[in-house]
Every structure is written in structure tokens, then in C-alpha cells.
C-alpha positions as CSV (number, residue, x, y, z in Angstrom):
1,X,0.0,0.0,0.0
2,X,1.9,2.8,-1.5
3,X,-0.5,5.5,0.3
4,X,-3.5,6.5,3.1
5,X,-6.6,5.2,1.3
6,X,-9.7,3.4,1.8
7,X,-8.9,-0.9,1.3
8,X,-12.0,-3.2,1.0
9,X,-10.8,-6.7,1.1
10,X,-13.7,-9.3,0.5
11,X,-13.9,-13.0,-0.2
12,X,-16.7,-14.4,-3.1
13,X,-17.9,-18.2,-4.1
14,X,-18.2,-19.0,-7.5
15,X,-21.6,-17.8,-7.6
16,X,-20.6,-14.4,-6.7
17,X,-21.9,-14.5,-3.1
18,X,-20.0,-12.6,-0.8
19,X,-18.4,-15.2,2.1
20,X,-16.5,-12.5,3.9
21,X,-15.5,-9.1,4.1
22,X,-11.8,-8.8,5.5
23,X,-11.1,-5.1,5.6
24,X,-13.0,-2.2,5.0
25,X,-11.6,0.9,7.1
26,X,-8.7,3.3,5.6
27,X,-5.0,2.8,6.1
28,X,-1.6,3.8,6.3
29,X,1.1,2.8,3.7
30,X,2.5,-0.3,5.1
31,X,2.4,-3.9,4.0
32,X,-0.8,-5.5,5.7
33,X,-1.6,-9.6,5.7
34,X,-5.0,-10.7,6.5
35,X,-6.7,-13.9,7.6
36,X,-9.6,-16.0,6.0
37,X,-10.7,-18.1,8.8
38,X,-13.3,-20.7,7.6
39,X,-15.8,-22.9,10.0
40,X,-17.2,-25.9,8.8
41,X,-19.7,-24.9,7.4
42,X,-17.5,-23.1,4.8
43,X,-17.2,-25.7,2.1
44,X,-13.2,-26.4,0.1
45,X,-13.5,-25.1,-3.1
46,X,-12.6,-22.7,-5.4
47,X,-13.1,-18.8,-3.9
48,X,-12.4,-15.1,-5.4
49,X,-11.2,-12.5,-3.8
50,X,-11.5,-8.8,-4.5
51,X,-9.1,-6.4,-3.0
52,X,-10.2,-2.4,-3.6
53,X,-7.5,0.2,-2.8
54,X,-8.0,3.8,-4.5
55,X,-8.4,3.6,-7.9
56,X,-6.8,-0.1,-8.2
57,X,-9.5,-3.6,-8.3
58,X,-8.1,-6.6,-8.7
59,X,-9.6,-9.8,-8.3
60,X,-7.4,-13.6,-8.4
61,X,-9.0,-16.6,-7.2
62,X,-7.9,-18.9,-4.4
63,X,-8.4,-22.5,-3.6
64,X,-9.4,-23.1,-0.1
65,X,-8.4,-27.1,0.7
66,X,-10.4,-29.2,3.4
């Protein structure tokens, strides 16, 4: 995060349902991790992810493994 800005980090199935939303607040340039904890009710499967910062969207898909 190269500057102060708003981040939205949320978590979608393949149906485009959201599952989680991860961050949504503003913050300082730094280099932030966050966590996708699952119960088991949250099936393994194929999951999207779309991270909002300023002007950037980008969206990759991750495999969650049971």
C-alpha cells in the first residue's frame, strides 16, 4: 500500500456470493496480511477475492483445501 486510502478486502464463491468481508476501514502505507478463517460450514472449493485500494481492483481466485 503505496498511500493512506480506503482498502475493501472481501472474499466471493463462484456464484458471486460474498463469504466475507476482511477489511474495510482506511490505512496507512505499510504492507498489511490478513486472515480468511473458515468454520465448517464453509465448504473447500474454489473462492475469489477482491481487493479495492483507491483507484486499483483486482480480483485472483484462491483454492481453499479441506
Amino acid at each position: 500500500m503505496p498511500e493512506t486510502g480506503h482498502i475493501k478486502l472481501c472474499i466471493y464463491d463462484l456464484l458471486g456470493k460474498e463469504i466475507a468481508e476482511l477489511v474495510n476501514e482506511v490505512k496507512q502505507p505499510s504492507v498489511y496480511d490478513a486472515t480468511f478463517s473458515t468454520t465448517n460450514a464453509t465448504p473447500g472449493g474454489v473462492y475469489f477475492y477482491r481487493l479495492q485500494a483507491g483507484d486499483l481492483t483486482e480480483i485472483k481466485k484462491m483454492i481453499l483445501l479441506r
